[in-house]
MIZA-368256 format. One line per 2 residues: number of its first residue (from 1); for each residue x, y, z of N, C-alpha, C, CB. Coordinates in steps of 0.02 Angstrom, whole numbers, always signed. Glycine has a CB too. Layout:
NUM) X:Y:Z:X:Y:Z:X:Y:Z:X:Y:Z; ...
This chain:
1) +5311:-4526:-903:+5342:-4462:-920:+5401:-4474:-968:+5366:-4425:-855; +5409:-4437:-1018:+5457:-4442:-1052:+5522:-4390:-1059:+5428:-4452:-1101
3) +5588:-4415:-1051:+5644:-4378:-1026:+5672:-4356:-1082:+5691:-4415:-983; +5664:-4372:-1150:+5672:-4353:-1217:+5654:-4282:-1242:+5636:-4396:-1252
5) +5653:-4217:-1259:+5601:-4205:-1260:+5634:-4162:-1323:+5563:-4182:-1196; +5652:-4185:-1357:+5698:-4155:-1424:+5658:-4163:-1474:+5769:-4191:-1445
7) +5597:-4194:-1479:+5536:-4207:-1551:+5529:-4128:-1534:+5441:-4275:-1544; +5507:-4121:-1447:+5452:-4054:-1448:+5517:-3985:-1486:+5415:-4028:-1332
9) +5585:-3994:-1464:+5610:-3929:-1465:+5638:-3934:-1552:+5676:-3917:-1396; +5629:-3998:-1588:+5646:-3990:-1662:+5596:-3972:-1697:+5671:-4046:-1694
11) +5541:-3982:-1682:+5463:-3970:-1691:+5440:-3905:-1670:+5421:-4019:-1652; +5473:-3851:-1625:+5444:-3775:-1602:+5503:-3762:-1653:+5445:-3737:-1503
13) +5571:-3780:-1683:+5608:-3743:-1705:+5596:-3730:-1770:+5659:-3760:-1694; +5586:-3775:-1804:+5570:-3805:-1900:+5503:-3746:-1898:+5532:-3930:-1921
15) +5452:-3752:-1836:+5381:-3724:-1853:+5393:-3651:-1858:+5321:-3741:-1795; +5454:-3628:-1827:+5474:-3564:-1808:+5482:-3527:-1882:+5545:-3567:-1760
17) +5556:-3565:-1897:+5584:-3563:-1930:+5530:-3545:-2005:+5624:-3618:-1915; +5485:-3599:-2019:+5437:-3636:-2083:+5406:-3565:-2064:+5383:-3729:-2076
19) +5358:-3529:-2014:+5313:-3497:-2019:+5339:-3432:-2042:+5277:-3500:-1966; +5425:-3408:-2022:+5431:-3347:-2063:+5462:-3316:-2116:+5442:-3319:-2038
21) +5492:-3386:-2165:+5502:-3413:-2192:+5413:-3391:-2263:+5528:-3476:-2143; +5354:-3412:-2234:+5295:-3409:-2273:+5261:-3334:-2237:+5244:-3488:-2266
23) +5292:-3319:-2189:+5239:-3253:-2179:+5252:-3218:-2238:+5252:-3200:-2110; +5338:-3212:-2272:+5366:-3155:-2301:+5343:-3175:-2376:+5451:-3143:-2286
25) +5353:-3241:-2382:+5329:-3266:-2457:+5261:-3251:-2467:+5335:-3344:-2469; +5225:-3264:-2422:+5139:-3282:-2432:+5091:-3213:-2432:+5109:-3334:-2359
27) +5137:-3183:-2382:+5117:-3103:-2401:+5135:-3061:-2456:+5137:-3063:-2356; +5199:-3080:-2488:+5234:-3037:-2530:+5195:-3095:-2612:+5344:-3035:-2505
29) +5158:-3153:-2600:+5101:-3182:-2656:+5058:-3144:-2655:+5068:-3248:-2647; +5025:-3161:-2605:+4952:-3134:-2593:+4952:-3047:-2601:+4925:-3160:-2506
31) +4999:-3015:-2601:+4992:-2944:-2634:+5017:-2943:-2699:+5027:-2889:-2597; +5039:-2978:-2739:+5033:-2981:-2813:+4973:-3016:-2830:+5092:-3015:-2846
33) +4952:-3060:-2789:+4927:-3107:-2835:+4838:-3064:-2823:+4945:-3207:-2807; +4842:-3032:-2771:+4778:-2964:-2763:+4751:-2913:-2808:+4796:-2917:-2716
35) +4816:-2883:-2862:+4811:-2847:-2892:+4814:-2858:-2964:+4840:-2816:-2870; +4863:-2950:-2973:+4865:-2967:-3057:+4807:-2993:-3080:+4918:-3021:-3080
37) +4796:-2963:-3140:+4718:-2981:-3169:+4757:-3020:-3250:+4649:-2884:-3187; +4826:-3045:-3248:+4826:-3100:-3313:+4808:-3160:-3318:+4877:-3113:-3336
39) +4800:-3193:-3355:+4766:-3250:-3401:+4786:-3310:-3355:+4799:-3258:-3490; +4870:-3290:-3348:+4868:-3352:-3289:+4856:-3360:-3223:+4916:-3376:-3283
41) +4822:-3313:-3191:+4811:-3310:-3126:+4785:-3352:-3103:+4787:-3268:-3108; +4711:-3397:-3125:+4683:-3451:-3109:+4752:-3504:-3094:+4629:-3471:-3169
43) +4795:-3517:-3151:+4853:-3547:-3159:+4894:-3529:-3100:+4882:-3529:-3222; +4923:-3492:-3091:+4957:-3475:-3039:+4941:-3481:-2974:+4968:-3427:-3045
45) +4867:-3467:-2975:+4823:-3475:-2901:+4831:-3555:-2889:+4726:-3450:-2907; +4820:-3578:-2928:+4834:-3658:-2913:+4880:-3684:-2901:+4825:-3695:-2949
47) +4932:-3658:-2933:+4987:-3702:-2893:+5012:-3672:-2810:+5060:-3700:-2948; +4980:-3606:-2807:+4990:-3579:-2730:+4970:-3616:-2685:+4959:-3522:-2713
49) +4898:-3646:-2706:+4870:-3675:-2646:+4862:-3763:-2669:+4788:-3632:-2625; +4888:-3778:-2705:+4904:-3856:-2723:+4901:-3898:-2668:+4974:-3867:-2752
51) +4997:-3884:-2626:+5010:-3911:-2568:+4966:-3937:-2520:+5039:-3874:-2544; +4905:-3876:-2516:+4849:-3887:-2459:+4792:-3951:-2477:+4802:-3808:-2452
53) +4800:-3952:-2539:+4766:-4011:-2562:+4789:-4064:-2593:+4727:-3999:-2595; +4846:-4077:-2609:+4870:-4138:-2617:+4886:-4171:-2559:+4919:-4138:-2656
55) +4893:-4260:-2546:+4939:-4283:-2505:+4971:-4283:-2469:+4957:-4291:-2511; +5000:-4257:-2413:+5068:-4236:-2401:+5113:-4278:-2439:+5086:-4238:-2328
57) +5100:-4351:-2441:+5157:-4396:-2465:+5178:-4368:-2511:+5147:-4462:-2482; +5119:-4342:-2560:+5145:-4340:-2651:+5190:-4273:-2630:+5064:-4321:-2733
59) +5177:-4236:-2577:+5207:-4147:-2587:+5281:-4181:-2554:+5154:-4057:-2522; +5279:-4224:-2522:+5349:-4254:-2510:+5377:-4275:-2554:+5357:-4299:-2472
61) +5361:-4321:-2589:+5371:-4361:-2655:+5401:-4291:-2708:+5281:-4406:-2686; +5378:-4260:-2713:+5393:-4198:-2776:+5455:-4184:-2735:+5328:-4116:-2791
63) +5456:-4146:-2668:+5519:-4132:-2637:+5564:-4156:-2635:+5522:-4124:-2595; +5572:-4232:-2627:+5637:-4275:-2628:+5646:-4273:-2706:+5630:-4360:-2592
65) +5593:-4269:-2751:+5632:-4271:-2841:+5664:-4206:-2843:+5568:-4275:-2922; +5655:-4147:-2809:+5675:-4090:-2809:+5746:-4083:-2780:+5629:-4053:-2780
67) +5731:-4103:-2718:+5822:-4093:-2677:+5858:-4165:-2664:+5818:-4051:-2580; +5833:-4213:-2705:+5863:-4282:-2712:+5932:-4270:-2731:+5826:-4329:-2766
69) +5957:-4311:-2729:+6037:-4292:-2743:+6041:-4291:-2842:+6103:-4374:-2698; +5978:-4328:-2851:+5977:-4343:-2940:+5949:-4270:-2950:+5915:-4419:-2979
71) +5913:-4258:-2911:+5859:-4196:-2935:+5909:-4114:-2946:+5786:-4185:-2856; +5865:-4072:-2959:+5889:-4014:-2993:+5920:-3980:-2953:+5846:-3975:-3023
73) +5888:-3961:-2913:+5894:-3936:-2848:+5964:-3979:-2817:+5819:-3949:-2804; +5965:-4046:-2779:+6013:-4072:-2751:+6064:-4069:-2792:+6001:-4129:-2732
75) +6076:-4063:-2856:+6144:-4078:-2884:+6185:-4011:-2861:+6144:-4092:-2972; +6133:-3954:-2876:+6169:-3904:-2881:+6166:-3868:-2802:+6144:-3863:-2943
77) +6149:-3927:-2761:+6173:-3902:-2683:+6238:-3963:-2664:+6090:-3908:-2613; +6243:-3997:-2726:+6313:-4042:-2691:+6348:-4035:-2735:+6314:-4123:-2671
79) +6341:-3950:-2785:+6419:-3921:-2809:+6447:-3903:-2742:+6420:-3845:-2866; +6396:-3861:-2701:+6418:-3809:-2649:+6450:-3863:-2574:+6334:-3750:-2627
81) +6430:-3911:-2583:+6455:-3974:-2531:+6380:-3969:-2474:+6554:-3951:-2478; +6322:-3971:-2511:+6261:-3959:-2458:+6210:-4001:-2484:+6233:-3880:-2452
83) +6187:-4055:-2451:+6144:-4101:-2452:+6078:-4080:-2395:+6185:-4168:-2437; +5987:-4106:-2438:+5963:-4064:-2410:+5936:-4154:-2369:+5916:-3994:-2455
85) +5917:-4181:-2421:+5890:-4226:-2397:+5916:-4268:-2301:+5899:-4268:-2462; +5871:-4291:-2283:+5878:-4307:-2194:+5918:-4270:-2185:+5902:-4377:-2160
87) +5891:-4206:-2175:+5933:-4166:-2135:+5883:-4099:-2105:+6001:-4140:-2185; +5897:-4063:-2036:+5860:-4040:-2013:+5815:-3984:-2068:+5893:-4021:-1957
89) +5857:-3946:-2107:+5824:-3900:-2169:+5783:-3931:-2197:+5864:-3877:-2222; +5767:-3995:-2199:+5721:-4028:-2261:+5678:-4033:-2204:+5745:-4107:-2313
91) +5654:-4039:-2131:+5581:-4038:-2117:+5594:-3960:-2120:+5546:-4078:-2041; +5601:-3909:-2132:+5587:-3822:-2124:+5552:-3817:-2202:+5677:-3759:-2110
93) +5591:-3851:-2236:+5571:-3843:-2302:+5500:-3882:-2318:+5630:-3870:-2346; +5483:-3940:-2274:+5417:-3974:-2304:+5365:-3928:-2240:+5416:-4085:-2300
95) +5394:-3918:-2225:+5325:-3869:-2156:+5312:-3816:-2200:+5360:-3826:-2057; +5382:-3790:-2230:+5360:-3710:-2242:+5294:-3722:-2333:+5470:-3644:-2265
97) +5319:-3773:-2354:+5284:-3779:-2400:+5209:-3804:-2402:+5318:-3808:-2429; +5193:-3836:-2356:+5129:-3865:-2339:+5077:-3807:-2294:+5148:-3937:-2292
99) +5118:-3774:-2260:+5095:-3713:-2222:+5073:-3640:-2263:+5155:-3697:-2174; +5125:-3643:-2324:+5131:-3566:-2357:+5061:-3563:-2375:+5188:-3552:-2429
101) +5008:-3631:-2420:+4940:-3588:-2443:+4895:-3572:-2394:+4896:-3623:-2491; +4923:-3589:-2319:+4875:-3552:-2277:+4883:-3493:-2260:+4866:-3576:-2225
103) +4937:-3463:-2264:+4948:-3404:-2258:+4954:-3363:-2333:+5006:-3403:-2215; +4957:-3359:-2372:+4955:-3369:-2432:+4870:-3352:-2444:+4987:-3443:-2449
105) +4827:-3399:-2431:+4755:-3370:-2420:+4724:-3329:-2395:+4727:-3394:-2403; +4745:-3319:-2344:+4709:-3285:-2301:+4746:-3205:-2299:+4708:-3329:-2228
107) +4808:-3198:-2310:+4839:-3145:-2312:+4804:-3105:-2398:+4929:-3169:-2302; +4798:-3156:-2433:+4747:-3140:-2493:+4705:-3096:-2476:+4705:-3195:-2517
109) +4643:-3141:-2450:+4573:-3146:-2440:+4580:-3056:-2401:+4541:-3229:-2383; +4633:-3044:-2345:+4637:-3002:-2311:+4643:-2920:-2345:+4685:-3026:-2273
111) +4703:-2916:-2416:+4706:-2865:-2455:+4659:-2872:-2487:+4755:-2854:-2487; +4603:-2914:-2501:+4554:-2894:-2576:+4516:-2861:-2544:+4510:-2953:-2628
113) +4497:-2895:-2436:+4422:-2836:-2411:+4457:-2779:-2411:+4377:-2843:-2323; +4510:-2747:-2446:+4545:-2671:-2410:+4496:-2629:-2462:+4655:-2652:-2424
115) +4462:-2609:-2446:+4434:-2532:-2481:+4489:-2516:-2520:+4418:-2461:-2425; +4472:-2537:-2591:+4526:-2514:-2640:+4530:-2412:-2640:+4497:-2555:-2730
117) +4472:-2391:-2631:+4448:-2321:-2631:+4505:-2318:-2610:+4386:-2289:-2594; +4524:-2305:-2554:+4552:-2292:-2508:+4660:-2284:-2525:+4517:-2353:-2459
119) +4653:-2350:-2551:+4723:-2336:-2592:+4742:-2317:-2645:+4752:-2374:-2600; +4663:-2286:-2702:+4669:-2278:-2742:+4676:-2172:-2723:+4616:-2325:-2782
121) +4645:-2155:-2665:+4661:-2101:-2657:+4723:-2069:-2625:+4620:-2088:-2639; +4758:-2116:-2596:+4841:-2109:-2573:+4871:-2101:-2612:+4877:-2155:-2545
123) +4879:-2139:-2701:+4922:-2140:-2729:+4913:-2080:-2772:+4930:-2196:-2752; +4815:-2058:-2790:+4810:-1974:-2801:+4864:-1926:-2758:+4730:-1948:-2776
125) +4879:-1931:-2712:+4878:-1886:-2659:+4985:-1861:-2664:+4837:-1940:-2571; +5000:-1941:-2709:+5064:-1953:-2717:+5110:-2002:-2677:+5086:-1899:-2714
127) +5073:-2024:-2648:+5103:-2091:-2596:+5141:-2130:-2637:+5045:-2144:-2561; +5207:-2180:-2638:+5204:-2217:-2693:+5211:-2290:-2651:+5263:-2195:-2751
129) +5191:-2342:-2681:+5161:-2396:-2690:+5196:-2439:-2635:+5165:-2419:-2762; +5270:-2433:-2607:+5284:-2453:-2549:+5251:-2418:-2500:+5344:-2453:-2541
131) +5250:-2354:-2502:+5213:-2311:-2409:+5146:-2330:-2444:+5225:-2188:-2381; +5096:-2347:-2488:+5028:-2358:-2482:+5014:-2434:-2463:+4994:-2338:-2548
133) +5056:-2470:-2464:+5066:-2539:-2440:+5088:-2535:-2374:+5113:-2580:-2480; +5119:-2493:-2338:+5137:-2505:-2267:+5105:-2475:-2223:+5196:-2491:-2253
135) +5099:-2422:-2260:+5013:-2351:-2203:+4975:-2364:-2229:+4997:-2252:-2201; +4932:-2426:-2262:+4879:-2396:-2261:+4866:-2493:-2280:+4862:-2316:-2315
137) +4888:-2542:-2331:+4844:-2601:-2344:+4882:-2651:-2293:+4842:-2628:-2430; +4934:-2646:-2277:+4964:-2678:-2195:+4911:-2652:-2134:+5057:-2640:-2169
139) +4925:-2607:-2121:+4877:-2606:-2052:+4804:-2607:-2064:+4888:-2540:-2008; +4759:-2620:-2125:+4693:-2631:-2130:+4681:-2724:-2134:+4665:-2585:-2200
141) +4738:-2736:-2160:+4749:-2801:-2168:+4769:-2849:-2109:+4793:-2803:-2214; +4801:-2818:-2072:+4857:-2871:-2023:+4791:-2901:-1981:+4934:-2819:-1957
143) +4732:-2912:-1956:+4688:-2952:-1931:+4693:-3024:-1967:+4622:-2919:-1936; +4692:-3034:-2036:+4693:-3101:-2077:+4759:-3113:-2071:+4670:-3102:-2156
145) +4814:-3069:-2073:+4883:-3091:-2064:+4909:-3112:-2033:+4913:-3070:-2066; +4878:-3092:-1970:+4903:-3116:-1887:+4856:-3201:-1884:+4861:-3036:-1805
147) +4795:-3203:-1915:+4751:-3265:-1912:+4805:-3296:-1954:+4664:-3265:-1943; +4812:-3293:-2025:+4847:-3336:-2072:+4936:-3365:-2021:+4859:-3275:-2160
149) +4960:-3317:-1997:+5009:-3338:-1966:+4994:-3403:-1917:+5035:-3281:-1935; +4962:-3404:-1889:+4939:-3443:-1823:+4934:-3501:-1856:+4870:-3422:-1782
151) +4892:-3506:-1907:+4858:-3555:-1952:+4935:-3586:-1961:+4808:-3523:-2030; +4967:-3550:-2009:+5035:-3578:-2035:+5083:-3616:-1988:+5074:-3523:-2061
153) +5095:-3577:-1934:+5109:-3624:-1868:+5098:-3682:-1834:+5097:-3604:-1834; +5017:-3681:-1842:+5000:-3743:-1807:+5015:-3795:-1877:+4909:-3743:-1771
155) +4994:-3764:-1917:+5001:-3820:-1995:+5066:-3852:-1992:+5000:-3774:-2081; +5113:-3808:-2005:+5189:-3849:-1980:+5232:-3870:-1935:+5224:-3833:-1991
157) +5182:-3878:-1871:+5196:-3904:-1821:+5175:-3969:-1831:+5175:-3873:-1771; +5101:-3980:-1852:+5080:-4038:-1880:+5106:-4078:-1943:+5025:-4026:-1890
159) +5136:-4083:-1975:+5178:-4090:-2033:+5192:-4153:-2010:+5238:-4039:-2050; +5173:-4197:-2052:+5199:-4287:-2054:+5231:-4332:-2119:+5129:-4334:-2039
161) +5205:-4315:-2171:+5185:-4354:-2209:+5255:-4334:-2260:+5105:-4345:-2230; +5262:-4272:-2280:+5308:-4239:-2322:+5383:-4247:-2245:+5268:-4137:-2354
163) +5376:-4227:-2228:+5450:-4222:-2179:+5463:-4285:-2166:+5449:-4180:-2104; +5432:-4352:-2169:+5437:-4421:-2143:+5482:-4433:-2237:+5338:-4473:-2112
165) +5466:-4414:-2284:+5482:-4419:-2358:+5547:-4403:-2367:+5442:-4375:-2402; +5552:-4326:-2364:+5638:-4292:-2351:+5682:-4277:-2329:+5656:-4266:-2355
167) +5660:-4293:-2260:+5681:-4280:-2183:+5701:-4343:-2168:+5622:-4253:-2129; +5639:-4386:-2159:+5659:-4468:-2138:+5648:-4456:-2051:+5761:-4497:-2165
169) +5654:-4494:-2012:+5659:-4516:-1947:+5729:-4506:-1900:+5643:-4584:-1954; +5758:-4459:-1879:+5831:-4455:-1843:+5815:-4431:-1823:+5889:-4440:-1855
171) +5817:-4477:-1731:+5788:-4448:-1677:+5877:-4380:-1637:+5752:-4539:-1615; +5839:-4334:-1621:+5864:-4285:-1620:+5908:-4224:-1672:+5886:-4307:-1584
173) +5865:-4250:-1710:+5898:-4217:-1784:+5833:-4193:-1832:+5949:-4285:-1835; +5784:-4252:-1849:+5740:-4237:-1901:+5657:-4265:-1851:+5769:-4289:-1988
175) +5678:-4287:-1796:+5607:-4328:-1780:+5592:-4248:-1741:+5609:-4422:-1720; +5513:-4240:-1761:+5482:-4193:-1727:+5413:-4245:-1734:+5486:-4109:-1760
177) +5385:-4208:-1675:+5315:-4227:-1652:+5280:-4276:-1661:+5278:-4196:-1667; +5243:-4249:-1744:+5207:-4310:-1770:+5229:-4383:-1797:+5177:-4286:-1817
179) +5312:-4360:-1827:+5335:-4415:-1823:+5349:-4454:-1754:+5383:-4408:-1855; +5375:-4430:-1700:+5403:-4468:-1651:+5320:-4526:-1633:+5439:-4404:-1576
181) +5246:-4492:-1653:+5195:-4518:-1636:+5189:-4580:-1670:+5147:-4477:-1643; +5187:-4572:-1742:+5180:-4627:-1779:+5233:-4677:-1751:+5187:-4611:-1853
183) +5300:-4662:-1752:+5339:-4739:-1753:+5336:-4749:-1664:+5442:-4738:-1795; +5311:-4722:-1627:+5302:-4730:-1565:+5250:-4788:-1556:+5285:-4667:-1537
185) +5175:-4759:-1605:+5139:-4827:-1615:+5147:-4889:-1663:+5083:-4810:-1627; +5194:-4874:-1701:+5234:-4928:-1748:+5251:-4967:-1687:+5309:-4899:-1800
187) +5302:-4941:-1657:+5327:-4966:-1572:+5290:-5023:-1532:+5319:-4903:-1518; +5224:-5008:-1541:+5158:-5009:-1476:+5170:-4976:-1411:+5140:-5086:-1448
189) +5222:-4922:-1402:+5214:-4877:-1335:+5153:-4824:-1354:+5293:-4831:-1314; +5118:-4841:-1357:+5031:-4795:-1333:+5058:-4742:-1282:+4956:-4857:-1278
191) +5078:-4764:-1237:+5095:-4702:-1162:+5108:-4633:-1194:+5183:-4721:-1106; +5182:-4658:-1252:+5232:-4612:-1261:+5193:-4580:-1326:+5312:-4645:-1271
193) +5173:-4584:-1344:+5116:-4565:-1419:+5080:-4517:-1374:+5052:-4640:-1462; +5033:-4562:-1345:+4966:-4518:-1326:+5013:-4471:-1291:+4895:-4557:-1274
195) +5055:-4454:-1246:+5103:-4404:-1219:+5113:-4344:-1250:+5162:-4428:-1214; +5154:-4372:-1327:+5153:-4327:-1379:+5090:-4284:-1411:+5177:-4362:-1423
197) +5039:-4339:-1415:+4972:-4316:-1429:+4934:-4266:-1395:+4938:-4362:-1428; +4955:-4274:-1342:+4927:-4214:-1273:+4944:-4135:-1279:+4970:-4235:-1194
199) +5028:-4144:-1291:+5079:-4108:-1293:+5056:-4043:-1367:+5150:-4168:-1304; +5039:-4105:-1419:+5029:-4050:-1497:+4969:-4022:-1485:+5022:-4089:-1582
201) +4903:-4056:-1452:+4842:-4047:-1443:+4839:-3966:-1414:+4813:-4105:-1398; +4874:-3957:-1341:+4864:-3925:-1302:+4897:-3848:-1346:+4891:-3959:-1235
203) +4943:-3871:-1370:+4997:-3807:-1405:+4946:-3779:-1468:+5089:-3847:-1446; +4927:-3803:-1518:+4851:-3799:-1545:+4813:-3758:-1530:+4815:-3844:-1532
205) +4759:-3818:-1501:+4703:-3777:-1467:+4742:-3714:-1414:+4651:-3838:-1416; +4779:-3693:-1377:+4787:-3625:-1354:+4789:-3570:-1399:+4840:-3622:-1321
207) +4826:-3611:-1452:+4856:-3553:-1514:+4783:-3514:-1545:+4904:-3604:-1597; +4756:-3575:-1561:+4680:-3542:-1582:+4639:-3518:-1536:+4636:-3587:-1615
209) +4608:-3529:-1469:+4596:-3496:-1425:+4618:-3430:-1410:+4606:-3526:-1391; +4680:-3408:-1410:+4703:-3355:-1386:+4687:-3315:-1468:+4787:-3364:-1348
211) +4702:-3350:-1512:+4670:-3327:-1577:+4609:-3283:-1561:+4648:-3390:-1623; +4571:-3333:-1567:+4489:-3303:-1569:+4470:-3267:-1492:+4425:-3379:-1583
213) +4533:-3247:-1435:+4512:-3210:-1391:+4529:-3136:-1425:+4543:-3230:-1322; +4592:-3132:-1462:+4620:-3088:-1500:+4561:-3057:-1544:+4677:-3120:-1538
215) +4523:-3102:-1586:+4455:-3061:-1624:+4423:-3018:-1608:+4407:-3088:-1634; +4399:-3074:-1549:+4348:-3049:-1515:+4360:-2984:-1473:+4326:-3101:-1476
217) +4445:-2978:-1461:+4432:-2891:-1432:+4451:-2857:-1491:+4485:-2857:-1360; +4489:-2859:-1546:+4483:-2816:-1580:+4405:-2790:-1610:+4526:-2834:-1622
219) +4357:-2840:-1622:+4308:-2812:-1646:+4252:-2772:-1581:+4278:-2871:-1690; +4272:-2795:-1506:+4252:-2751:-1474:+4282:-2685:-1470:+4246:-2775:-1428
221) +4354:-2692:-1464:+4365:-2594:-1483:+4345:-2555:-1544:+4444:-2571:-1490; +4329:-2610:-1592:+4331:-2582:-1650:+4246:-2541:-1645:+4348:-2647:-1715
223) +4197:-2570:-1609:+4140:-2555:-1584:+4145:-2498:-1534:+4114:-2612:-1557; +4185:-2503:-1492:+4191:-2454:-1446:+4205:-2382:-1469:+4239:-2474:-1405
225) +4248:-2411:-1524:+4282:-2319:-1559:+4227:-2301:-1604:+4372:-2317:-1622; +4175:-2355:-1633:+4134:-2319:-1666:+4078:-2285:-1634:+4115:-2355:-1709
227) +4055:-2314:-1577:+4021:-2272:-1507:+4035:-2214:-1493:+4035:-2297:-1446; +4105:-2211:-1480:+4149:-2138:-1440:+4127:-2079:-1514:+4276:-2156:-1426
229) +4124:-2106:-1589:+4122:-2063:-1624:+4059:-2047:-1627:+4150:-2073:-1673; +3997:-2101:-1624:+3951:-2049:-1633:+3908:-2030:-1569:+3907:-2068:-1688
231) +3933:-2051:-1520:+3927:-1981:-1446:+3960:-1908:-1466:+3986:-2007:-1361; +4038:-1903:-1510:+4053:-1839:-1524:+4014:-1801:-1589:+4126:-1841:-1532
233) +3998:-1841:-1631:+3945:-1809:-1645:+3869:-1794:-1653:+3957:-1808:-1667; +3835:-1846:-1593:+3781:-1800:-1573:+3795:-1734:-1527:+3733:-1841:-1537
């Protein structure tokens, strides 16, 4: 048993933190990036979802040239007397970035099934473009939003590779989870790993479980109300 248990509570905090952090970004993409039809969108689409396919190392590697103390970013956070590097903000910052094209996707994927009809006759009607985004492509949407969130969560809970880069290893400061696993088996304590391993596994798999219990009743009410309607009108 392990009496430590500060990986798990720096690791629920950063994931906390990282996931809403990308709900607001990834949604507030994925509804521009739904409706822009310019030249660079392919362009733009790519660098959204980059992160998800590069490395983690290299998406670490870019981050430390970014908030390095040489880099652009770090200089002009150590006018203000604020260093990002090993420090708890730099794993929030590599979770939230490795996490955002999952939410980012799917919050996508979620406004393009919206029956454009549908918002194209609100804004006839005089709606303007904030209330046709909140009554009407938010609540047709929030099923992929609520999935993409979950996704983003577990994604930066899992986070190793980039936060081990800019973060570094400081146990009770920057070590969460996956790190405490790796240098645990660097170690050879197996016990205390596989412990940890149990610990991310179980938090996971519930998340998605309770996920796909969540589907599965929305698309049964969603069945049910279409029943109740056509009993009222036979």
């Amino acid at each position: 048993m392990i009496n430590d248990l500060t990986p798990l509570y720096i690791s629920f905090k950063t994931s906390f933190f990282a996931t809403f952090f990308t709900f607001f970004f990834g949604i507030a993409a994925a509804r521009w990036m739904a409706v822009y039809e310019g030249r660079w969108k392919s362009i733009l689409d790519g660098l959204m979802i980059i992160p998800l396919v590069l490395p983690p190392t290299v998406v670490g590697l870019g981050l430390l040239l970014l908030f390095g103390r040489n880099g652009v970013l770090g200089q002009l956070l150590l006018k203000f007397g604020a260093v990002i590097i090993f420090s708890w903000p730099a794993t929030v910052i590599t979770a939230a970035v490795v996490s955002f094209p999952l939410m980012y996707q799917t919050a996508r994927a979620a406004f393009e099934q919206v029956d454009h009809t549908l918002l194209d006759a609100a804004r006839n009607l005089g709606a303007s473009e904030w209330r046709v985004f909140w009554k009407i492509q938010m609540p047709l949407a929030y099923p992929g939003i609520i999935a993409g969130t979950i996704l983003s969560f577990n994604r930066a809970l899992g986070e190793f590779g980039a936060t081990l880069m800019l973060a570094g290893n400081i146990p009770g400061k920057t070590q969460t989870i996956p790190v405490a696993i790796y240098f645990a088996v660097q170690a050879g304590e197996m016990d205390k790993a596989l412990y940890w391993v149990a610990i991310v596994l179980c938090i996971s798999l519930t998340s998605l479980i309770l996920l796909n219990f969540w589907k599965k009743y929305q698309s049964n009410g969603w069945k049910r109300s279409c029943a109740r309607l056509g009993e009222k009108d036979a």
